[in-house]
N, C-alpha and C positions, 0 to 999 in steps of 0.2 A: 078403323078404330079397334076391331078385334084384334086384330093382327100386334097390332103395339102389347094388348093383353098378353099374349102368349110369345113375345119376345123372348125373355129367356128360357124357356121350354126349346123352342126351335133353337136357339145356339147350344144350349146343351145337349142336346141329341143330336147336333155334326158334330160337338167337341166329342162325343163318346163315338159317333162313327168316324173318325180320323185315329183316335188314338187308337181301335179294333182293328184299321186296314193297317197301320204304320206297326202295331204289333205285330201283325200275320206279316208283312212284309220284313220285319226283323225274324222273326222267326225264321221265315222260308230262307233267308242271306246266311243265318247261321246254321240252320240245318244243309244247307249245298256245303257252306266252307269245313265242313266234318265231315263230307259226304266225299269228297275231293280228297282231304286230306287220307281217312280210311283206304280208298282207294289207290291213292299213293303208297301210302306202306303194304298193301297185298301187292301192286306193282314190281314193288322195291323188293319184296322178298322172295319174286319169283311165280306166284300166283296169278295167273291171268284170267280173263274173264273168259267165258265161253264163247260169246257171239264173235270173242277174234279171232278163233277156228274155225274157219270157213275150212278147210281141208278134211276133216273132220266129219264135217257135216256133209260135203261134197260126195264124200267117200260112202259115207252112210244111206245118201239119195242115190249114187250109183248103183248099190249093190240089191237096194229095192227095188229099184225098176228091172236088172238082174232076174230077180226072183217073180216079178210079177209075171 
């Protein structure tokens, strides 16, 4: 009998936890598709990322143990 009391309580507090995850889940889809995009135009322009120098870094562990 409680239970029927506090019925709309409990539906409103999934309806506000659904619209908080469906938000964070829009949020996070549109922050990657900027994040993709940015990253496309440093591509484009000739900027690469650092981790895709492996030669680089290879070079750089070589010369340390070199020295060690």
């Amino acid at each position: 009998m409680t239970a029927i009391k506090h019925f709309d309580f409990i539906v409103a507090a999934y309806a506000a936890a659904v619209i908080v995850v469906a938000a964070l889940v829009a949020w996070v889809a549109l922050d990657y598709r900027a994040q993709r995009r940015t990253l496309a135009d440093l591509e484009r322009r000739g900027i690469s990322r650092r981790s895709g120098s492996t030669s680089a870094h290879n070079e750089m562990m070589t010369e340390a143990r070199e020295d060690a």
